[in-house]
C-alpha positions in Angstrom: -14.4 8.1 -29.9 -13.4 5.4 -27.7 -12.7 6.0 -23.9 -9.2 5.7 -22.7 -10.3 3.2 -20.0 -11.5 1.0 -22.8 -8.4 1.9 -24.9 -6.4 0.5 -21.4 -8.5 -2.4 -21.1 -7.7 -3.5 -25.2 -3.9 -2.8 -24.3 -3.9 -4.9 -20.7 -5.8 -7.5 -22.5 -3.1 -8.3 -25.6 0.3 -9.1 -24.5 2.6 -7.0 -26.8 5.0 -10.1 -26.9 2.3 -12.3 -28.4 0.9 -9.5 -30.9 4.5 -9.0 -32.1 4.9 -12.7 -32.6 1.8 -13.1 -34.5 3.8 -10.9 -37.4 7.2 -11.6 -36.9 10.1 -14.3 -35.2 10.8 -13.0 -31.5 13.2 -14.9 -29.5 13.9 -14.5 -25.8 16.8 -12.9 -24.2 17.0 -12.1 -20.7 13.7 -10.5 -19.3 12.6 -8.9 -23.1 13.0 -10.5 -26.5 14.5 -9.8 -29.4 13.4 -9.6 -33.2 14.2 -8.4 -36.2 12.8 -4.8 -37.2 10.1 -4.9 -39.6 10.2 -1.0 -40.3 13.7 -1.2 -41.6 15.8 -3.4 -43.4 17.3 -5.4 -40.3 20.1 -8.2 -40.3 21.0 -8.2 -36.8 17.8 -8.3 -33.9 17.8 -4.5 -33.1 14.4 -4.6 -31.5 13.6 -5.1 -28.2 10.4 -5.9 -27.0 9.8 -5.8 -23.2 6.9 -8.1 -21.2 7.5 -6.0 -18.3 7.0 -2.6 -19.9 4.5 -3.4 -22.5 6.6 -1.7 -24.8 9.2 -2.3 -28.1 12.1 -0.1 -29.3 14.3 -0.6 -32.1 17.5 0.8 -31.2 18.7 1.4 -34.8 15.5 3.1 -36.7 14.3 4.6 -33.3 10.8 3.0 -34.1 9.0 2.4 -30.8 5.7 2.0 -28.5 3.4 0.1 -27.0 1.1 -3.0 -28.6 -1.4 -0.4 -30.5 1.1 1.6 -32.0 3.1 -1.6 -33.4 -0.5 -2.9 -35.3 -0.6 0.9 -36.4 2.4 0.6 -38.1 2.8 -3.0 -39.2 -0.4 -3.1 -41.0 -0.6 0.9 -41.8 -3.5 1.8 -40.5 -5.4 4.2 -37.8 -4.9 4.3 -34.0 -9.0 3.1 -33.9 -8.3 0.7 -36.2 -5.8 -0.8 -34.6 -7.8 -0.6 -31.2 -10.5 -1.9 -33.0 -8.4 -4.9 -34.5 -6.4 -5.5 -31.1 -10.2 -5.3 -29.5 -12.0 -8.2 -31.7 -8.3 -9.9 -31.0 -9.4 -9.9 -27.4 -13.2 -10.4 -27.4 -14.1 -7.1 -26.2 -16.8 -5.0 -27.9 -16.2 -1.2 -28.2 -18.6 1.3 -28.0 -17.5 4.6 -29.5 -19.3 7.8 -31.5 -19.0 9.5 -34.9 -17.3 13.2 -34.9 -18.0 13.7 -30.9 -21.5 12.5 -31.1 -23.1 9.9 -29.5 -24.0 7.3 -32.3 -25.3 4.3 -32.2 -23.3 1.2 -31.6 -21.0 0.8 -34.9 -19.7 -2.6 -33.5 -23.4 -4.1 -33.5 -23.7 -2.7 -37.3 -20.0 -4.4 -37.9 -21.9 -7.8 -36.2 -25.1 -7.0 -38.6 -23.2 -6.7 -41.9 -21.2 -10.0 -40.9 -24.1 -12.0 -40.5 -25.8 -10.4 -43.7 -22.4 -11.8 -45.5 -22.7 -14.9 -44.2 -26.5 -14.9 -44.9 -25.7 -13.6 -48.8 -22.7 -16.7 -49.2 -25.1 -19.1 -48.1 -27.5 -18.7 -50.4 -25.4 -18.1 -53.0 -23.6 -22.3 -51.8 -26.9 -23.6 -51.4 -29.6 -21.7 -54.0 -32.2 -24.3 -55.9 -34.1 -24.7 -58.4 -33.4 -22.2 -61.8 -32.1 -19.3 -60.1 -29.3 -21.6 -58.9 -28.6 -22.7 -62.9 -29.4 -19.2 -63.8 -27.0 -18.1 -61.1 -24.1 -20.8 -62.1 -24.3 -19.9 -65.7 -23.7 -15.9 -65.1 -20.7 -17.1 -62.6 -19.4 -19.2 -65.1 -19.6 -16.7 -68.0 -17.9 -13.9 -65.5 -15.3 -16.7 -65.2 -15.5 -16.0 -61.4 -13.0 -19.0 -59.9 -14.6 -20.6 -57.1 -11.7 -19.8 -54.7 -12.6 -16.3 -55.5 -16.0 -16.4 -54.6 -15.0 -17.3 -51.0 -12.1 -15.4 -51.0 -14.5 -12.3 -52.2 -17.7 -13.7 -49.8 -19.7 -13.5 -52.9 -23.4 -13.7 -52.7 -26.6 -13.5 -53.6 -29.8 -11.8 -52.7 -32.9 -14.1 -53.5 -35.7 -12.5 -55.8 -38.3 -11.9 -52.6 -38.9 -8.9 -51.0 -38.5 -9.7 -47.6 -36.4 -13.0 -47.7 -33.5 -11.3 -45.7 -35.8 -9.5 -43.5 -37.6 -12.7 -42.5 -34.5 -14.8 -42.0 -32.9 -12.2 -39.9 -36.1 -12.2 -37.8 -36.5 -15.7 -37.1 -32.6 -16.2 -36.8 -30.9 -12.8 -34.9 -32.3 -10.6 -32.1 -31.5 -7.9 -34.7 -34.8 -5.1 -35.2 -36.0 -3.9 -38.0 -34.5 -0.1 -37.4 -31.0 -2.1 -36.5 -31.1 -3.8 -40.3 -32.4 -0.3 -42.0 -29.6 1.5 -39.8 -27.4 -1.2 -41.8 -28.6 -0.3 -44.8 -30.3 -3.5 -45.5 -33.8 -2.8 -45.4 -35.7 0.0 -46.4 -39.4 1.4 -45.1 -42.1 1.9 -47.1 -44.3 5.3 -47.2 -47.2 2.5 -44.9 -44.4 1.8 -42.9 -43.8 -1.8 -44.2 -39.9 -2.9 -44.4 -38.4 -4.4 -47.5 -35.2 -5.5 -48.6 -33.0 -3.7 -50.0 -31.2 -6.1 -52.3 -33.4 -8.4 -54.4 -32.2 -11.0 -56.9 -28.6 -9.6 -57.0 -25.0 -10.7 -56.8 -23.9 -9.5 -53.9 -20.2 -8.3 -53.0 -19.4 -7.9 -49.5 -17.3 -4.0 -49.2 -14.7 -4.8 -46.6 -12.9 -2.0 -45.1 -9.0 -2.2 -44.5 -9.0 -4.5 -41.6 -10.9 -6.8 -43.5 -14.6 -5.8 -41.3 -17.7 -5.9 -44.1 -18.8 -2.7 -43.9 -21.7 -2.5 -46.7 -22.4 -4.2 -50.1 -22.1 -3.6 -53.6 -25.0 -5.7 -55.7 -24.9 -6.6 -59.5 -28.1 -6.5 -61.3 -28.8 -10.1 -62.8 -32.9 -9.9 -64.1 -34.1 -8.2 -66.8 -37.3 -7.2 -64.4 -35.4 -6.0 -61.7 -37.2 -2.2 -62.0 -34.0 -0.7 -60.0 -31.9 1.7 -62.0 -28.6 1.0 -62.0 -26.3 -2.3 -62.8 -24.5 -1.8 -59.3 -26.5 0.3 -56.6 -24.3 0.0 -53.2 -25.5 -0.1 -49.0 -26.4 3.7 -48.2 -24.0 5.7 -46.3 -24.0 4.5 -42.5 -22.5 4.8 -39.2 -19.5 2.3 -40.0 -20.0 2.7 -44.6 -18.7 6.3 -46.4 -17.8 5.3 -50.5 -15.9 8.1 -50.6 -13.5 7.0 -47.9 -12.9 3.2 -48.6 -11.4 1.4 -51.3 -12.9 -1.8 -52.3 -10.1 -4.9 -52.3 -8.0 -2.8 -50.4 -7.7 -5.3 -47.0 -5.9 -7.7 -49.8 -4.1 -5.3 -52.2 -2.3 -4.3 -48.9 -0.7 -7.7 -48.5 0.5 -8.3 -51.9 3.9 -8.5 -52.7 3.5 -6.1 -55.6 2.0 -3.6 -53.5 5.1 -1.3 -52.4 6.0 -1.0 -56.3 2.6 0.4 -57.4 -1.1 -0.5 -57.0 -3.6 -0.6 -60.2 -7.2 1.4 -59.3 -9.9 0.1 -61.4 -13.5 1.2 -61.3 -15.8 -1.7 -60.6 -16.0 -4.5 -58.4 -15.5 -7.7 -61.5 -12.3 -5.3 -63.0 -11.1 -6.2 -59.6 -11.5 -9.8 -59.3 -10.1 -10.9 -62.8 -7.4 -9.1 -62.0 -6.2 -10.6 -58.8 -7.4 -13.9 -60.3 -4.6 -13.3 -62.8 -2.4 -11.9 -60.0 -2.3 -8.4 -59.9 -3.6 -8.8 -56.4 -2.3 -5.1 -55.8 -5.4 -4.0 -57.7 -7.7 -1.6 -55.9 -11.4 -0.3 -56.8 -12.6 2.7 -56.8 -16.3 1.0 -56.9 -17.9 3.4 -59.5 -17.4 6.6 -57.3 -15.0 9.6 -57.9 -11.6 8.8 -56.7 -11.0 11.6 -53.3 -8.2 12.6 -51.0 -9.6 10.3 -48.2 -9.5 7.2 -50.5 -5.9 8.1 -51.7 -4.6 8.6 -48.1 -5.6 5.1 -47.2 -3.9 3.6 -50.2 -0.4 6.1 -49.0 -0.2 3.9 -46.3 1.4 1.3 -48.5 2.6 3.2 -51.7 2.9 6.2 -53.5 2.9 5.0 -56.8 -0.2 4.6 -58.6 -1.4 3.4 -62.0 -5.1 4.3 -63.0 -6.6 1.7 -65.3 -10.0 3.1 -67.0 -12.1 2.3 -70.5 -11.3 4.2 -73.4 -15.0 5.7 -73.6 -16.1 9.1 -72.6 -17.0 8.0 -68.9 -13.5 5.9 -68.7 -11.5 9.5 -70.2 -13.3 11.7 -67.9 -12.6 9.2 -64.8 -8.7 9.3 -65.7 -8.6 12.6 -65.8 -10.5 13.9 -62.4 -8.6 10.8 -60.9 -5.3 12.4 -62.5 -6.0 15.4 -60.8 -6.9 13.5 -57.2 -3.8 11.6 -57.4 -1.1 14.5 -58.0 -3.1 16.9 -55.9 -2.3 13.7 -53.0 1.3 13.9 -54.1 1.3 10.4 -55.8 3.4 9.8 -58.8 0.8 8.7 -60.6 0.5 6.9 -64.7 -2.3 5.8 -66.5 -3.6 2.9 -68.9 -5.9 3.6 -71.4 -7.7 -0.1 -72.7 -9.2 0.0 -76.5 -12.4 0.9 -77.1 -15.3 -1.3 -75.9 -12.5 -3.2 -73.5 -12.6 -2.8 -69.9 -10.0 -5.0 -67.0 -12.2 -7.7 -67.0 -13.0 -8.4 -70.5 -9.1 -8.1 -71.5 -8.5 -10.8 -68.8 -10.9 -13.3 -70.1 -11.0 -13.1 -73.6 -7.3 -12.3 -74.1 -5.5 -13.3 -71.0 -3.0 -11.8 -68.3 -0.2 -11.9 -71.4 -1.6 -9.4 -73.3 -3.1 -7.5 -70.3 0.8 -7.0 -69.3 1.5 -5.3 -72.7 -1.1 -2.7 -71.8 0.7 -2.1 -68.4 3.8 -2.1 -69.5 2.9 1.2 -72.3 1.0 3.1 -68.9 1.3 7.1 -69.6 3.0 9.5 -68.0 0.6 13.2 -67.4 2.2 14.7 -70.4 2.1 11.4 -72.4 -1.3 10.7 -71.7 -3.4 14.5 -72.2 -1.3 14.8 -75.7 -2.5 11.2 -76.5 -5.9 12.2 -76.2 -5.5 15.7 -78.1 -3.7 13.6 -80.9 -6.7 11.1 -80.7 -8.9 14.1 -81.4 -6.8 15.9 -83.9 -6.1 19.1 -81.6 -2.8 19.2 -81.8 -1.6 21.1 -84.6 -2.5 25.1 -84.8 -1.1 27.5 -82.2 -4.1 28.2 -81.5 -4.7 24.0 -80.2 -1.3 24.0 -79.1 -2.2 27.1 -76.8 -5.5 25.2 -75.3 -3.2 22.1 -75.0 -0.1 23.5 -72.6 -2.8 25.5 -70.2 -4.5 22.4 -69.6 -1.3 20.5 -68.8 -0.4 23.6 -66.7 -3.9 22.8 -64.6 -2.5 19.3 -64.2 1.3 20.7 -62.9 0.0 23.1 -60.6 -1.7 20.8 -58.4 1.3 18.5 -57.7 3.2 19.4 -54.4 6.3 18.6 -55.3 8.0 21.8 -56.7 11.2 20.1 -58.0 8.7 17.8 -59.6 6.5 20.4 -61.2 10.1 21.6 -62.7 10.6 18.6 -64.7 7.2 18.7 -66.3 7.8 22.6 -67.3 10.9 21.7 -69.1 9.6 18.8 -71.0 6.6 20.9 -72.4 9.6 24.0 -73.1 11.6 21.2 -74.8 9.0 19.9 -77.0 6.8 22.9 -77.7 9.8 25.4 -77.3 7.6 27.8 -75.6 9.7 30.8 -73.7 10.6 30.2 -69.9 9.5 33.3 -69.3 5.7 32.8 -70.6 5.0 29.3 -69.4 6.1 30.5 -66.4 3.7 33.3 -66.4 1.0 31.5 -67.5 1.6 28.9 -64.2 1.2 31.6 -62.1 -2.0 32.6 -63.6 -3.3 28.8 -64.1 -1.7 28.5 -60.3 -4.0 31.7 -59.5 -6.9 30.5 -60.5 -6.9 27.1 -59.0 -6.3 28.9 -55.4 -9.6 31.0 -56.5 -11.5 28.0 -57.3 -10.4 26.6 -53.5 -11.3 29.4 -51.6 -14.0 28.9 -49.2 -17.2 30.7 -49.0 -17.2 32.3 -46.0 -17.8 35.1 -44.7 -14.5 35.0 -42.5 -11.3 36.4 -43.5 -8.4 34.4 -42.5 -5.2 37.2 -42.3 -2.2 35.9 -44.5 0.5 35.0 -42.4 3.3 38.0 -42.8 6.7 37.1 -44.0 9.5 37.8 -41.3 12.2 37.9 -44.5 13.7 34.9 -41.7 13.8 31.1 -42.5 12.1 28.8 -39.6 14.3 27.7 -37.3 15.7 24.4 -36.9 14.1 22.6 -34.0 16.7 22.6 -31.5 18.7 19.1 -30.3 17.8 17.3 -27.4 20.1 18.4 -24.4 21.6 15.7 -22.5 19.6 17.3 -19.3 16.4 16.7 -20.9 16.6 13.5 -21.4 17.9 13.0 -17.9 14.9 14.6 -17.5 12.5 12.5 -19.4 14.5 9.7 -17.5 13.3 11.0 -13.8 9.7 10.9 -15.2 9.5 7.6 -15.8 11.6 5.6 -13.5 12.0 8.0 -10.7 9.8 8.2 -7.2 7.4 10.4 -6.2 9.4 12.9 -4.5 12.3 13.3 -7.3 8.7 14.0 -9.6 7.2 16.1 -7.0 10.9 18.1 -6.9 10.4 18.6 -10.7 7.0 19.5 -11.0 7.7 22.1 -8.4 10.8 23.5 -9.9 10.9 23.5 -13.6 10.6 26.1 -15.5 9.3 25.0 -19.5 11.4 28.1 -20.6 14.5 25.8 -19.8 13.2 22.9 -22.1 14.7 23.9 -25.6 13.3 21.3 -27.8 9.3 21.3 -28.6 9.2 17.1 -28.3 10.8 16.9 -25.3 8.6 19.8 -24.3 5.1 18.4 -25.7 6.3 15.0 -23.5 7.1 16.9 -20.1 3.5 18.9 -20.1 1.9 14.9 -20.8 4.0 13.6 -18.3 3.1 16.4 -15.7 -0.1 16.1 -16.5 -0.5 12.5 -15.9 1.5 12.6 -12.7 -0.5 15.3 -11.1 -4.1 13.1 -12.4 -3.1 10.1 -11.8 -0.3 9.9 -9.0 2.2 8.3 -11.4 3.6 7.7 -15.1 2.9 4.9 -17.1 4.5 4.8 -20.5 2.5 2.2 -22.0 -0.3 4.1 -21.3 0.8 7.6 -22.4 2.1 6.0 -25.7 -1.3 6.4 -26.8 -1.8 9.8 -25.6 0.6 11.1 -27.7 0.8 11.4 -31.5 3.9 12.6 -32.6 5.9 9.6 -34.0 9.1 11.1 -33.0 8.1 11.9 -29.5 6.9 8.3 -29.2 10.2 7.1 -30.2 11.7 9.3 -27.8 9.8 7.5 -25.1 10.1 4.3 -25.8 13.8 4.9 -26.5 14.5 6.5 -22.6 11.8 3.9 -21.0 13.8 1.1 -23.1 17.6 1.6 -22.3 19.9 -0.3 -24.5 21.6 -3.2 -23.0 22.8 -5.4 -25.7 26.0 -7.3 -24.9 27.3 -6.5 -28.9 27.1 -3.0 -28.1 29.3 -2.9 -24.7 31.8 -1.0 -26.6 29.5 2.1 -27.3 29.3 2.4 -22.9 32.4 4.7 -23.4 30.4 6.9 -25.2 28.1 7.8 -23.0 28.1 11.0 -20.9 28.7 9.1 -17.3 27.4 12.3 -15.9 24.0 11.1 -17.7 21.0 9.6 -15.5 21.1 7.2 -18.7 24.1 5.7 -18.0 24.8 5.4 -14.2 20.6 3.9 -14.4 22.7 0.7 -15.9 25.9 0.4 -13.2 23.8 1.3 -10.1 20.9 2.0 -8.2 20.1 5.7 -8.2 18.4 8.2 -5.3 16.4 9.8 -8.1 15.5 12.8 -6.1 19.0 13.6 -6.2 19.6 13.3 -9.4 15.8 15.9 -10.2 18.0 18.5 -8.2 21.3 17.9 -10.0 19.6 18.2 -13.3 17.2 21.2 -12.3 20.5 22.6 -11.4 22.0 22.5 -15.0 18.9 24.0 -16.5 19.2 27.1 -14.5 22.9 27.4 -15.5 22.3 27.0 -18.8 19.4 29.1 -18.9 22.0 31.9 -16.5 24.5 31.2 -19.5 22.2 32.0 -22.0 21.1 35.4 -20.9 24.6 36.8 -19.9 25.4 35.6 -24.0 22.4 37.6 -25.3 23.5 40.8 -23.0 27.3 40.8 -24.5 25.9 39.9 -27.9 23.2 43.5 -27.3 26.0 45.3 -25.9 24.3 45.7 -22.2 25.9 46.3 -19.0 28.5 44.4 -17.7 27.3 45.1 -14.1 24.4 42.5 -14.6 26.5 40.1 -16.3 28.7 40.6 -13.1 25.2 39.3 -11.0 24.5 36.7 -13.1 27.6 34.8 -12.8 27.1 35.5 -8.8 23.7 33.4 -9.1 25.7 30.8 -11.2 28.4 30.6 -8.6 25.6 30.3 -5.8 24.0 27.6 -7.4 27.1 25.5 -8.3 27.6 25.9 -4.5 24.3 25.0 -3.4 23.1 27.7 -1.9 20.0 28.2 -4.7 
């Protein structure tokens, strides 16, 4: 975790106006500026971005917050990503811990794994003698372009045992148990450290910000006595394979990403593939395809094409990745390459031509498990048939959306002409036996949640009062906060966002001694509440929309905050005022609507009456 002084300290040191420009045209207007919104599609400037505030709003998709949350959403990644990325913007180092627990530094492994790619590059520029004609002549064969190998930070581990150990020695103040924490080195049984990479092409794993994380290494000698063609950096502090996706920092800016991205399995797959423009590829770097991985990728689609070999290892990778995919809700299709093919041989020896053939025939679930049972010749007894639809069922089952799932059942009633009624009670047995197989093993029973026979509610609107409300938080004075913290009641806030803001606002009033919305932007999680925020701390004042004023309640804090200067501890009274009407109102309804005694509506209209005379 990162402290919030630090997270402060990241925000204070990268003007929001700047970051915002670095993405997108802002022009000045007034005190803010004004720029088109990138997280709709936007003709007229509808975002305003304010120095003073440290904050942006977009006053048609509501999108809003401070200079973290806009890198969040701009580049679709984490709230410590972004702090990390706004951080290395700035030139401060963070210190923060794994899962609550104090870890070693991650941002002197991030400064290790740089230098160790910069190391690897080098010697792969600058290698003599015959392992640097050895080494050209495997490049060439790969047909690796020489744009790629910088674009990739390709490199190469010399044939030595120590010749990255020594280097780092005579060159860093890095330790030996820094470079093994790295994954670089390794100890012997005697103690003795050893690279960990020797006589290997070396690809740099980047994670989505673009920081090298760990490495990926290509066997090359025929004596290398390590098993494996690719063995990859250990886990670490700052490396997990299961929850990065190789290529992904570039997939993410292609063009061609928001229409689908291609997952491959290896590392060269990937590279001939953006070489011949599918830059929206994505590798899965020999390990099984998770939920972790496929979050990530969300972030920028939710369409996915897997691209595997047709042999038993490619087959088997589809299928659990099939399952991975719908499971994340994807709408996922798959390619199936001939027989002794894979991404990278298609691209060289036939070219991106005929690779787009095989892209364009990509398999739908159904299309591609009957393929394989047609393949094999399964397809023809009821018996085949039977064994065919229940593994299709453990493919439907496991894909969220239920409208979706429909549309599969139908196609396998329409060409099978199985009864309704039995395919849909075998989906509630396949169904059944896929929540078995997810049940943990624990000794804990978890009681099922009972069914009320009601629908959830709706959340409830925003009343006019709490935003007024909200309002009185953020520009008002001490005493008009000290009024409300002394006199609200949470019962009178309706709505859970405006509710879950109030309790943070509270909060950092009574701690701190006043409320700062930039800062409590990045307290808060909810995107909606952040909008809500930014939206109150923001108020609209665009000359184009003067003719909207007339809308406005003119009893609102909202509006008069634009005409005229306000006594804001008058306004906290007038507003805790109409919550305790309201909430008066409320209870004489639910006494006439029970049937109860007039006699205490009668004394609940008194206290109204008192209080719309000031005497409460």
């Amino acid at each position: 975790m990162v402290s919030n002084e630090k997270i402060n300290e990241i925000s204070q040191a990268n003007d929001i106006v700047d970051v915002i420009a670095s993405y997108i045209a802002v022009k000045k207007r007034g005190k803010n500026f004004l720029a088109l919104c990138p997280f709709h599609p936007d003709k007229n400037p509808s975002m305003t971005i304010s120095p003073e505030k440290q904050l942006y709003h977009c006053f048609s998709c509501k999108a809003g917050g401070n200079v973290i949350s806009f890198v969040m959403d701009y580049e679709k990644i984490s709230f410590i990503e972004a702090v990390e990325k706004l951080a290395e913007r700035a030139g401060i180092k963070i210190e923060h811990s794994r899962s609550g627990v104090p870890k070693e530094d991650t941002s002197k492994l991030y400064e290790i794994n740089k230098t160790a790619a910069r190391y690897f590059h080098n010697n792969l520029i600058n290698i003599s003698g015959s392992e640097k004609d050895f080494l050209n002549s495997y490049i060439a064969k790969r047909g690796i372009e020489k744009n790629s190998l910088t674009k990739f930070g390709l490199g190469y581990a010399e044939k030595g045992w120590n010749n990255l150990l020594a280097w780092f020695k005579d060159n860093t103040d890095f330790t030996e148990s820094d470079l093994q924490k790295a994954g670089l080195v390794k100890s012997s049984d005697k103690g003795h450290y050893y690279d960990t990479f020797r006589g290997r092409l070396i690809f740099p794993i980047f994670n989505v910000t673009g920081k090298v994380i760990g490495f990926g290494a290509r066997k090359l000698y025929e004596d290398d006595e390590i098993e494996g063609k690719y063995i990859n950096t250990q886990e670490t502090e700052i490396y997990f394979k299961g929850k990065n996706l190789y290529g992904l920092n570039f997939a993410k800016d292609s063009k061609l990403i928001s229409d689908f991205a291609i997952l491959v399995e290896g590392y060269m797959d990937l590279i001939s593939l953006h070489q011949a423009g599918y830059d929206n590829t994505v590798a899965s770097s020999g390990t099984a395809l998770t939920i972790d991985q496929l979050r990530i990728l969300m972030r920028y689609t939710n369409n996915l094409v897997l691209l595997f070999d047709a042999d038993a290892a490619g087959i088997k990778a589809a299928k659990s990745g099939l399952k991975t995919a719908l499971e994340a809700g994807m709408n996922v299709s798959v390619v199936i390459l001939p027989e002794g093919e894979d991404p990278d041989s298609v691209i060289r020896t036939k070219g991106p031509e005929e690779f787009q053939k095989y892209l364009d025939k990509k398999m739908s679930l159904l299309q591609f498990i009957s393929s394989l049972r047609q393949k094999e010749g399964t397809l023809s007894t009821p018996e085949e048939k039977t064994a065919h639809i229940r593994e299709l069922l453990d493919y439907i089952i496991r894909i969220p959306d239920k409208l979706k799932q429909g549309f599969y059942m139908e196609e396998i009633i329409n060409e099978f002409g199985v009864s309704r009624n039995i395919l849909r009670e075998e989906y509630l047995i396949a169904k059944k036996n896929l929540s078995k197989e997810k049940i943990p093993k624990s000794s804990v029973v978890i009681p099922e949640k009972k069914d009320s026979g009601q629908k959830d509610k709706e959340t409830p609107k925003i009343l006019r009062e709490e935003l007024d409300l909200l309002e009185i938080f953020i520009k008002g004075n001490e005493d008009a906060i000290w009024y409300i913290e002394n006199n609200l009641e949470i019962r009178f806030l309706q709505n859970p966002h405006i509710r879950n803001l109030v309790e943070i606002f509270l909060d950092e009033f009574i701690n701190e001694g006043m409320v700062d919305a930039e800062k409590i932007v990045n307290k808060i999680q909810n995107v909606e509440e952040r909008n809500i925020l930014t939206e109150i701390a923001m108020p609209k004042d665009n000359p184009e929309d003067d003719d909207d004023e007339e809308e406005l309640d003119k009893r609102s804090v909202i509006y008069l905050a634009q005409h005229k200067s306000i006594d804001y501890l008058k306004f906290a009274k007038d507003v805790i005022k109409k919550f305790k009407i309201k909430s008066l109102n409320q209870e004489i309804k639910d006494i006439i609507n029970s049937g109860g005694s007039l006699t205490e509506v009668h004394k609940l209209k008194k206290q109204i009456l008192k209080i719309q005379e000031g005497e409460e």
